[in-house]
C-alpha positions as CSV (number, residue, x, y, z in Angstrom):
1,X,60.3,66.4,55.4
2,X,60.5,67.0,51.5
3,X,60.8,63.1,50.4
4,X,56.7,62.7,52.4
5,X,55.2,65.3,49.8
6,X,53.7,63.1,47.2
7,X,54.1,64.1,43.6
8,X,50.4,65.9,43.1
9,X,51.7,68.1,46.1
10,X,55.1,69.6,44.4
11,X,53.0,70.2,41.5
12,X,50.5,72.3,43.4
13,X,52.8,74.1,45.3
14,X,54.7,75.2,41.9
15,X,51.2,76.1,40.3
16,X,50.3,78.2,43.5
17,X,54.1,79.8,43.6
18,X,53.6,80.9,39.8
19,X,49.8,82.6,40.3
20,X,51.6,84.4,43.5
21,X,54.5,85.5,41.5
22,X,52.2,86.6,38.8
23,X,49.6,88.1,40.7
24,X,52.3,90.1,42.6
25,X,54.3,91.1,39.1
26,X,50.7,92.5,38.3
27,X,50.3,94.4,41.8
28,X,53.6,95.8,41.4
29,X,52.7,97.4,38.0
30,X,54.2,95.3,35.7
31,X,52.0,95.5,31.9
32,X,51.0,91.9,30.9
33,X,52.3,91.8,27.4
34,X,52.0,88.5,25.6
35,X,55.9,88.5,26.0
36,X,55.6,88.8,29.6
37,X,52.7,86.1,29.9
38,X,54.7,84.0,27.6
39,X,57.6,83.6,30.0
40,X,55.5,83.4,33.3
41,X,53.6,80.7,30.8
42,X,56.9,78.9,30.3
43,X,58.3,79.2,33.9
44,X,55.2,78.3,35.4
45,X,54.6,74.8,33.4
46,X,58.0,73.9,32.2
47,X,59.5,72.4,35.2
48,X,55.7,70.8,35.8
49,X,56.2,68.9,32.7
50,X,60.0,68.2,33.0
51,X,59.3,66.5,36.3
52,X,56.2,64.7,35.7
53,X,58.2,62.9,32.7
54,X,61.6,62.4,34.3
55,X,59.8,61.1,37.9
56,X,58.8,57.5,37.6
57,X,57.2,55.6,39.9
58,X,58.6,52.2,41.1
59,X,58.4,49.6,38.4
60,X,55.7,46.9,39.4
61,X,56.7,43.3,40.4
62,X,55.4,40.8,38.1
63,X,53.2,37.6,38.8
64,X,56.7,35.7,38.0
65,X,59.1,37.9,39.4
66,X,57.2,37.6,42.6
67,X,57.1,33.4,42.8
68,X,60.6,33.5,41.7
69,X,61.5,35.2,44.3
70,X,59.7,33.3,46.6
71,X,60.7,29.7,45.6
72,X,64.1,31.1,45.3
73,X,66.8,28.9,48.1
74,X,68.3,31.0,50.9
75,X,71.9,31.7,50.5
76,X,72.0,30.1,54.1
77,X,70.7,27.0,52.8
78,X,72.9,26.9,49.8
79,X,76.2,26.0,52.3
């Protein structure tokens, strides 16, 4: 179930799970100090960031790569 939620999903579903946690910090009488917004800042687009540069998408098969690989012999013709 986790590896069919595309990559614009995870990063909504952390954006939504931060405003909750905020909002309900607030509720629960918490002061927003610029400390305080700071860190929800921080925890709330750091890992955002982190995975949007650390998860690549598949490299691209080139124009060459792709009629090497299809002019390329069979190992069950090389024998």
């Amino acid at each position: 179930m986790w590896k069919h939620l595309s990559r614009a999903q995870w990063v909504a579903a952390w954006c939504a799970a931060t405003i909750v946690i905020g909002a309900c910090s607030v509720v629960a009488g918490a002061t927003m100090s610029l400390g305080n917004g700071a860190v929800l800042l921080v925890a709330g687009l750091g890992p955002i960031v982190l995975m949007l540069c650390v998860w690549r998408r598949a490299p691209v098969i080139t124009v060459a790569a792709l009629v090497d690989l299809v002019n390329r012999p069979s190992r069950e013709d090389r024998s």
